[in-house]
C-alpha positions as CSV (number, residue, x, y, z in Angstrom):
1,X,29.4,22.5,-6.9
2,X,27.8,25.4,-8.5
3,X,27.2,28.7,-6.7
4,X,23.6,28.4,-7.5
5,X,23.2,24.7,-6.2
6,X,25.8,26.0,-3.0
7,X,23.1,28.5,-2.2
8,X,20.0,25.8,-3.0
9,X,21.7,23.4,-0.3
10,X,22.5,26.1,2.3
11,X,18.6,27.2,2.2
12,X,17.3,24.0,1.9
13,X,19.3,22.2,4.8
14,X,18.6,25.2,7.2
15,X,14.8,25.5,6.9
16,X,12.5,24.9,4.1
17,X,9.2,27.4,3.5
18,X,6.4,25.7,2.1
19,X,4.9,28.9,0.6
20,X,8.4,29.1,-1.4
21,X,8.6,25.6,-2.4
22,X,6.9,24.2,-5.5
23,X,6.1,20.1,-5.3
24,X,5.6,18.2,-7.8
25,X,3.8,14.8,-7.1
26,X,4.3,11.8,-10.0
27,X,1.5,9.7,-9.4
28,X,-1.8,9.8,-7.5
29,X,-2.9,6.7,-6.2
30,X,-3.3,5.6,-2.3
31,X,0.2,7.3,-1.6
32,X,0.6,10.2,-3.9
33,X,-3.2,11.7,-3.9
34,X,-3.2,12.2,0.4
35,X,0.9,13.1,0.3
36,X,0.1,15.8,-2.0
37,X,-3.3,17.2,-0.2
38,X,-1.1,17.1,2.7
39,X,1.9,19.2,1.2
40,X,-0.7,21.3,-0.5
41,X,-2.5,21.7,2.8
42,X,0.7,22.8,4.6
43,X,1.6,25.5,2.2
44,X,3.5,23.8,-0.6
45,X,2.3,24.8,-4.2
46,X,1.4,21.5,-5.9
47,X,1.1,19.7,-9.2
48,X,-0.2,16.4,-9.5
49,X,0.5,14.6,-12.5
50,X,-1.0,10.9,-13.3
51,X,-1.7,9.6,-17.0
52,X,-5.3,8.4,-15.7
53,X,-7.6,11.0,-17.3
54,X,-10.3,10.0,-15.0
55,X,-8.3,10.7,-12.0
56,X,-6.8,14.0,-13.5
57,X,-10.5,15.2,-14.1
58,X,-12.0,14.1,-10.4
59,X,-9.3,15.6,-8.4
60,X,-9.2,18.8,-10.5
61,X,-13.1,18.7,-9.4
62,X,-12.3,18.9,-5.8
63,X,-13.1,14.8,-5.8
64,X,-11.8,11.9,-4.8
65,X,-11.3,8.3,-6.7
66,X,-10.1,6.2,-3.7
67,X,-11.7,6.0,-0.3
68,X,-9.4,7.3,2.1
69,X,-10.7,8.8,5.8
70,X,-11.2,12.5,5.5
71,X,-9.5,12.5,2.1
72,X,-12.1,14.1,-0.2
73,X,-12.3,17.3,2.2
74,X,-8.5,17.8,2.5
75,X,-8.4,17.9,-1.5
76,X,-11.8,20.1,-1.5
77,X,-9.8,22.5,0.3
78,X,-6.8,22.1,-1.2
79,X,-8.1,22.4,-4.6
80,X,-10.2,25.1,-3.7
81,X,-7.5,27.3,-2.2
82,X,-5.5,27.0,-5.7
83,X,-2.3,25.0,-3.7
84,X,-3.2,21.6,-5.3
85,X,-3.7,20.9,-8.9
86,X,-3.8,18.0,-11.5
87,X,-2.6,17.5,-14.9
88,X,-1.3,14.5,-17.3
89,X,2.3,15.8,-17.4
90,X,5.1,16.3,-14.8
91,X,5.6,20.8,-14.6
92,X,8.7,22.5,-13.2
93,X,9.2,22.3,-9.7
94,X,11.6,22.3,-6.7
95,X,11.1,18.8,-5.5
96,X,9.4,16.0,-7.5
97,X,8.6,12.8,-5.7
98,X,7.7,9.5,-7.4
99,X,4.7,7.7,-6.2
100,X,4.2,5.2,-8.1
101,X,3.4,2.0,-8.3
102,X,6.5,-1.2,-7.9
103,X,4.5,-4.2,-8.8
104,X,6.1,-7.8,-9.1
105,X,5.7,-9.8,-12.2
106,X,4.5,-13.4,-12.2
107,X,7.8,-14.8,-11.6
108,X,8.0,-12.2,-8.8
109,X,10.9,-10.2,-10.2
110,X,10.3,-6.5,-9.6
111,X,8.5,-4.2,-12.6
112,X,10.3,-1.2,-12.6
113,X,8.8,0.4,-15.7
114,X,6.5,3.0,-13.5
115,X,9.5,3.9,-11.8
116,X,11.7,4.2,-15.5
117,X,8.6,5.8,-17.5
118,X,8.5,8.4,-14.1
119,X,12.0,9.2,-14.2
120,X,12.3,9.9,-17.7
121,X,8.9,12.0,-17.3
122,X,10.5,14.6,-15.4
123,X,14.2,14.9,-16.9
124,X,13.5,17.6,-19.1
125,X,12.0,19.6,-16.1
126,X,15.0,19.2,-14.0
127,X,17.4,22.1,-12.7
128,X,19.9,23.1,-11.0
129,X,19.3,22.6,-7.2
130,X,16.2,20.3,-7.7
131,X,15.3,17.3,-5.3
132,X,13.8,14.4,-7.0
133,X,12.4,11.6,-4.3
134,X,11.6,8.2,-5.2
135,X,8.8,7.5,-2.1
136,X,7.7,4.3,-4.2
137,X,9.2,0.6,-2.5
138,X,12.1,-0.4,-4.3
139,X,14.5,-3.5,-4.4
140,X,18.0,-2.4,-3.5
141,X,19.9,0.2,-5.5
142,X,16.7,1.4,-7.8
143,X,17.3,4.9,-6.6
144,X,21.1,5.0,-7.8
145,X,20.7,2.5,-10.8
146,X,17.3,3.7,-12.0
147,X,16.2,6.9,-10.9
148,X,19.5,8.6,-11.3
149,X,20.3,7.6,-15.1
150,X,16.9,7.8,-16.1
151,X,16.0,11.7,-13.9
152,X,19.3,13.3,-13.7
153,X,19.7,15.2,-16.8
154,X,23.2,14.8,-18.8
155,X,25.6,16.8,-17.2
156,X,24.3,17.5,-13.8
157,X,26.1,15.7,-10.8
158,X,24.3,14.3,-7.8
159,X,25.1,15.9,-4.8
160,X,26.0,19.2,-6.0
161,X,23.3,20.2,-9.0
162,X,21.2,17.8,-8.3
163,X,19.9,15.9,-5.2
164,X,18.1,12.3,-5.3
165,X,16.9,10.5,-2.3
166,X,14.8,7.7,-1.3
167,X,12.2,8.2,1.4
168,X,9.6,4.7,1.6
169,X,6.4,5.6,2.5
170,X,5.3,4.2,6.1
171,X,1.3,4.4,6.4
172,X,-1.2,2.2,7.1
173,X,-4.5,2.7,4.6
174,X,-7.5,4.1,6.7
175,X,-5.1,6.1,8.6
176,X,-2.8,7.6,5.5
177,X,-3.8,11.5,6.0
178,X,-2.6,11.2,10.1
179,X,0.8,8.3,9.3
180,X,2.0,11.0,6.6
181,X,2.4,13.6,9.6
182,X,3.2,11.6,12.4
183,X,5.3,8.4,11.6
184,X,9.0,9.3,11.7
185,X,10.7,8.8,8.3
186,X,13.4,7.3,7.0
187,X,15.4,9.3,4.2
188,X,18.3,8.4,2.3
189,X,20.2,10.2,0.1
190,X,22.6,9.4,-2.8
191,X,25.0,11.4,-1.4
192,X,25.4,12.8,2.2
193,X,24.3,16.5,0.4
194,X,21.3,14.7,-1.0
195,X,20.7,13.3,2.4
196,X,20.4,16.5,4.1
197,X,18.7,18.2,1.4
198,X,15.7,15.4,1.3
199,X,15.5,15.9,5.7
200,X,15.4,19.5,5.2
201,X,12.2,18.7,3.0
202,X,10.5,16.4,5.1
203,X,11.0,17.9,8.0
204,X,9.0,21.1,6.9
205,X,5.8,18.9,7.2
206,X,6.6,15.6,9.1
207,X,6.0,15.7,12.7
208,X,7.8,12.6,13.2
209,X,11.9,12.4,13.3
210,X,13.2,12.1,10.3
211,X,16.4,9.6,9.8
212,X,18.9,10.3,7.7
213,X,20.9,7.7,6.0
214,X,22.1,6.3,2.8
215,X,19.2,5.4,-0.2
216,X,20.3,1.8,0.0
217,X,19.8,1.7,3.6
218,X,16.3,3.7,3.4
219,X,15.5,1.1,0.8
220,X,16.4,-1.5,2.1
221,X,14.9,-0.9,5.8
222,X,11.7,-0.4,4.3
223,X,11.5,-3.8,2.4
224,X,13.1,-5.4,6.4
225,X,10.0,-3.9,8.0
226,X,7.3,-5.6,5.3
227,X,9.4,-9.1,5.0
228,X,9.2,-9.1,9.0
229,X,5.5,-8.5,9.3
230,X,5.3,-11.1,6.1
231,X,7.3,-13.5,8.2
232,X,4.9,-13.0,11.6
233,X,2.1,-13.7,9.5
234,X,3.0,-16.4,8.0
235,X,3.9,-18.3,11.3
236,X,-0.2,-17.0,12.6
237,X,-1.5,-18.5,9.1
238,X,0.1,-21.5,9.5
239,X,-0.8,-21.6,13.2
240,X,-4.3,-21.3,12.2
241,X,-4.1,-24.2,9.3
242,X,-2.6,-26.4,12.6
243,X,-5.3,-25.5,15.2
244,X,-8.1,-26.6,12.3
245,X,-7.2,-30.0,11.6
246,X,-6.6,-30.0,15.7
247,X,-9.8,-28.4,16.4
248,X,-8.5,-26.2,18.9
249,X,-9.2,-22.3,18.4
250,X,-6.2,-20.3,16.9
251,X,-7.3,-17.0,17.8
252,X,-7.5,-18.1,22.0
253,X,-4.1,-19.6,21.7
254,X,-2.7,-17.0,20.0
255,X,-4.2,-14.5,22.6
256,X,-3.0,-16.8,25.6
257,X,0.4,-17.0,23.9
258,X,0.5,-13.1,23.4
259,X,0.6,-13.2,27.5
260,X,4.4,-14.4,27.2
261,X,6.0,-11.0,27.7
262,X,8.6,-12.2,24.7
263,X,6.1,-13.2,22.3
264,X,4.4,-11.4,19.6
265,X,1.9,-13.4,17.4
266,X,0.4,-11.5,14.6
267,X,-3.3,-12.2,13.5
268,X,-3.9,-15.1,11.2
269,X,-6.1,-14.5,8.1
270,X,-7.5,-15.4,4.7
271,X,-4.0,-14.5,3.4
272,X,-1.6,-11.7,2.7
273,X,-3.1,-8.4,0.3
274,X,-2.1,-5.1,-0.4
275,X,0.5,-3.7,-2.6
276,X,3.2,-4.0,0.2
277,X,3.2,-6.8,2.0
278,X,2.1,-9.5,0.0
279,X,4.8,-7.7,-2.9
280,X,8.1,-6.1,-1.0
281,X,9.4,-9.7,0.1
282,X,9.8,-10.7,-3.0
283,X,12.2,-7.6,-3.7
284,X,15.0,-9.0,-1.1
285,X,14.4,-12.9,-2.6
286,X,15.4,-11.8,-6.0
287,X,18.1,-9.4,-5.0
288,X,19.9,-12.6,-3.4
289,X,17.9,-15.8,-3.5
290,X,20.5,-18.2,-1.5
291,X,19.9,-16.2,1.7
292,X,16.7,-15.3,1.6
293,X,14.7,-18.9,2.7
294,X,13.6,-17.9,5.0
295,X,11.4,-15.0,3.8
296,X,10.8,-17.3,0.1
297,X,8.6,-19.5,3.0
298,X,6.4,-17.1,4.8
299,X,5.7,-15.7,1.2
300,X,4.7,-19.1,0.2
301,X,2.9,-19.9,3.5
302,X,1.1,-16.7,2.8
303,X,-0.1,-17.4,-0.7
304,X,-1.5,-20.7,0.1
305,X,-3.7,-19.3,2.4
306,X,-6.4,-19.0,0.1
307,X,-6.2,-22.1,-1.2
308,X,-6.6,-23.6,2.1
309,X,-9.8,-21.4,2.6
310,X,-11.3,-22.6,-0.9
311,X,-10.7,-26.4,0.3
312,X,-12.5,-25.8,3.1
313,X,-15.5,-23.9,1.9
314,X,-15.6,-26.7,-0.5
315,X,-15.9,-29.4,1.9
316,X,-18.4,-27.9,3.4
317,X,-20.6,-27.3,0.6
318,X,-20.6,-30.2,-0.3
319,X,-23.0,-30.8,2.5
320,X,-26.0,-29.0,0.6
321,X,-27.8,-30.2,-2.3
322,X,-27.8,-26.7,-3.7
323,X,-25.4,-25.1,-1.8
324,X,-25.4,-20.9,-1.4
325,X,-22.0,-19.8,-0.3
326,X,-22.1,-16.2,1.0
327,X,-18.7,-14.5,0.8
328,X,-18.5,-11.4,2.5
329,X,-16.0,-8.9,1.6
330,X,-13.5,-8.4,-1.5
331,X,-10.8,-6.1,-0.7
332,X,-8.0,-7.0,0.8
333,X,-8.3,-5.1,4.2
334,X,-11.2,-4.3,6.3
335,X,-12.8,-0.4,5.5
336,X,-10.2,-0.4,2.9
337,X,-11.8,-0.1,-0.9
338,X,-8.4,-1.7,-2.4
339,X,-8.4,-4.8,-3.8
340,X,-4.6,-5.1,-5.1
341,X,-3.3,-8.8,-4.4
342,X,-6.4,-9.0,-2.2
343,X,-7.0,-13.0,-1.1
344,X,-10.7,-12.6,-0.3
345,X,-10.7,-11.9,-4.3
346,X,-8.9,-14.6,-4.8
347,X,-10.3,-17.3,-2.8
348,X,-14.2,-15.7,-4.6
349,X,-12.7,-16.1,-7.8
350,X,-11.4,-19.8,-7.0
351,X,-14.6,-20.4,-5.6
352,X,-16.6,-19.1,-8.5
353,X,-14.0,-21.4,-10.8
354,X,-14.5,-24.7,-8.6
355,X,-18.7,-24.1,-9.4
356,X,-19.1,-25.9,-5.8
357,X,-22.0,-23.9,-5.4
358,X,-23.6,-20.6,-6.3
359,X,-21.4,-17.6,-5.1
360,X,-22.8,-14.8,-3.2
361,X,-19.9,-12.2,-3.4
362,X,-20.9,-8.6,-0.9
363,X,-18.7,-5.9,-0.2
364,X,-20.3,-2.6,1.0
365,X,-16.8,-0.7,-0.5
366,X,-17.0,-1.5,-3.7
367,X,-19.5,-0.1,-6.6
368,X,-20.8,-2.4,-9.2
369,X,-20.0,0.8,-11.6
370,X,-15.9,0.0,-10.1
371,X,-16.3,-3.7,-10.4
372,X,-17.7,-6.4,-12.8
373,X,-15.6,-9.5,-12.5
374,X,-19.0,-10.9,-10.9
375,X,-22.1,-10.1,-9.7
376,X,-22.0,-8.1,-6.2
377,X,-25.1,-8.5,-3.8
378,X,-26.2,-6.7,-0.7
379,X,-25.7,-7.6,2.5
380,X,-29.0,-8.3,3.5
381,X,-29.9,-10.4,0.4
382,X,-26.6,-12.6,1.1
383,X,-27.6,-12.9,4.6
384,X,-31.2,-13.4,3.9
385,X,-30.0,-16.8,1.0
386,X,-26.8,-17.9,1.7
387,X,-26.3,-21.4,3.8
388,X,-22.5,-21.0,4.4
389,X,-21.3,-17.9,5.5
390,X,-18.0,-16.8,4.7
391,X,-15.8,-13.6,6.0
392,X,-13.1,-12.5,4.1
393,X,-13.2,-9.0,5.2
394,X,-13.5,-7.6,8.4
395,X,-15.6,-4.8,7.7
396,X,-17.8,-3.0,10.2
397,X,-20.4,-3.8,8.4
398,X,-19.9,-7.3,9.1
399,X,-19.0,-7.1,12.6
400,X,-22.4,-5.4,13.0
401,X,-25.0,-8.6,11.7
402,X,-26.7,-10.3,14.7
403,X,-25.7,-13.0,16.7
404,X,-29.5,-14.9,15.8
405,X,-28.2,-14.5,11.8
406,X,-25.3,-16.2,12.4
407,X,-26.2,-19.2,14.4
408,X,-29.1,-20.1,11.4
409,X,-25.4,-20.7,8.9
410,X,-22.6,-22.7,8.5
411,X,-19.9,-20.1,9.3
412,X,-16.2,-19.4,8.4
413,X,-14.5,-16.6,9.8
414,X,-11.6,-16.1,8.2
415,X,-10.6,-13.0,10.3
416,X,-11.7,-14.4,13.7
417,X,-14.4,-12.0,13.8
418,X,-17.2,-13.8,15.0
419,X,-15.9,-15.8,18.1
């Protein structure tokens, strides 16, 4: 190890000053736009970088492109006090951190090309003593097999020039700004040096405790923790396909179960969205597809959701000469503008596709300027024309429409909101 990287570790591992420490953020989307108002916010001097010229242009405006609780007046501020800018290119710094996105292709192997294109963004900009983080979910062994080859730069060795780690985001969206601050963290480093380095780093900011452990643990406890929510789900969904054809409510036996001090249920749904959830499960199939049955079923379960939603708005429309079939919400989450593997999209689109009636698609999140796969209408139009009633998304909005409105439609709650 180098005298120079010696002396990076021994400052690094012993306390970390934000007004000393340059950040650059790769990616800024739903996790990398609030982590970097937050480091800018604590001191850190910040660079954004994303290739989206729109979102480059609003944040360097002091605005925001995704809705996100007190987002827009932490990146005001941050922007305003000079700690937080934007550009289209990765600039020197003492940490980077990947955020960006890990989809699954249609066979639902992992696309790691954000994660490649992002590595090999920031090579050139790496030196001696630099952290480089991959927050982004992974399958197993992308930190070591991806981000090391593709950031490191050719003869620079981990652990003592340069220092990678893995550290998987934890947050829940419409609390993202607080979670980044408060949850503990789980970091894992290449190396044990890497290790410390990266717990240095987050501890600096993170209220939490930060956990220290290998990057193919870190990975790999993050994709546990989405594959065992995945897994809970899937048993309340197909509850809830059960309790239909018995006509018993699934929410009240799920509630009266919940008073078992051993059990657990999760809510039951139109489906599984998000860019988590419905996506991280897939990472540990592929990685070993024999022992993973398990989780391939509640992933399945999940995804048929929708289409037993469809089946059964069908059915029912079929009841109307000239059916109107209100569908409230788009997104995948309630007060939550994202609408990445979102069901209540799907089962719209399907919907739309089956022509069992005409479609009456409202969400109060989402801007006709954002959105154009079909018509959006108010609330109070849908409400006001629609004889079937059907919510997809728990948004206040939603929760809020009188109990008189409702008992004029034919309703399906999707989200037990309504009971």
């Amino acid at each position: 190890m180098t005298q120079e990287a010696v002396a990076t570790l021994e400052r690094l591992t012993s306390t970390v000053n934000p007004s000393e420490t340059s950040v650059c953020v790769i990616g800024l989307g739903y996790i990398g736009l609030p982590t970097a108002s937050v480091l800018a916010t604590k001191g850190f001097q910040v660079h954004g970088m994303d290739v989206r010229a729109d979102v480059v242009d609003t944040i360097n405006e002091g605005r925001i492109h995704i809705e996100e609780p007190d987002l827009d007046m932490v990146v005001r501020s941050a922007v305003n006090s000079g700690q937080l800018k934007a550009g289209y290119e990765p600039q020197p710094a003492d940490v980077f951190m990947l955020c960006v996105p890990t989809p699954s292709r249609p066979d639902h192997s992992p696309d790691l090309s954000y994660v490649e294109e992002a590595s090999r963004a920031i090579q050139p900009h790496i030196k001696r003593g630099d952290l480089i983080i991959l927050e982004s979910t992974s399958p197993p062994r992308t930190t070591e097999d991806v981000v090391v080859p593709l950031a490191v730069p050719p003869g620079m060795k981990v652990g003592e020039d340069v220092f990678v780690a893995h550290c998987p985001e934890r947050v829940l969206p419409g609390r993202i700004l607080l979670e980044v601050v408060q949850n503990d963290r789980v970091v894992g480093g290449v190396t044990p040096a890497c290790t410390e380095k990266a717990e240095a780093f987050y501890e600096a900011f993170v209220n939490g405790k930060v956990l220290g452990t290998s990057a193919l643990a870190a990975e790999v406890t993050k994709l546990v923790e989405n594959s065992y929510r995945d897994v809970n789900i899937a048993f309340a969904n197909e509850l809830s396909m059960l309790a239909d054809r018995l006509g018993v409510d699934a929410w009240e036996v799920i509630e009266l179960a919940n008073r078992h001090p051993r059990v657990n249920i999760l809510t039951p749904g139109p489906g599984v969205g998000g860019h988590c959830i419905s996506v991280d499960p897939w990472f540990l199939v592929h990685a070993d597809p024999e022992h993973t049955p398990l989780i391939r079923t509640a992933r399945e379960v999940n995804d048929s959701k929708p289409h037993f939603v469809v089946n059964h708005v069908a059915e029912l429309a079929r009841e109307f000469a000239a059916p109107k079939i209100g569908c409230l919400g788009i997104t995948y989450k309630g007060d939550v503008d994202d609408l990445r593997e979102s069901p209540s999209l799907e089962i719209v689109q399907e919907l739309i596709k089956l022509d069992v009636g005409e479609v009456m698609a409202c969400d109060p999140l989402i801007s006709s300027e954002r959105f154009n796969d079909f018509p959006l209408h108010d609330l109070e139009t849908v409400l006001d024309q629609a004889h079937i009633l059907v919510l997809l998304t728990d948004h206040r909005a939603f929760k809020k429409i009188p109990r008189r409105i409702l008992e004029e439609k034919v309703i399906v709650d999707t989200r037990g909101t309504w009971r």
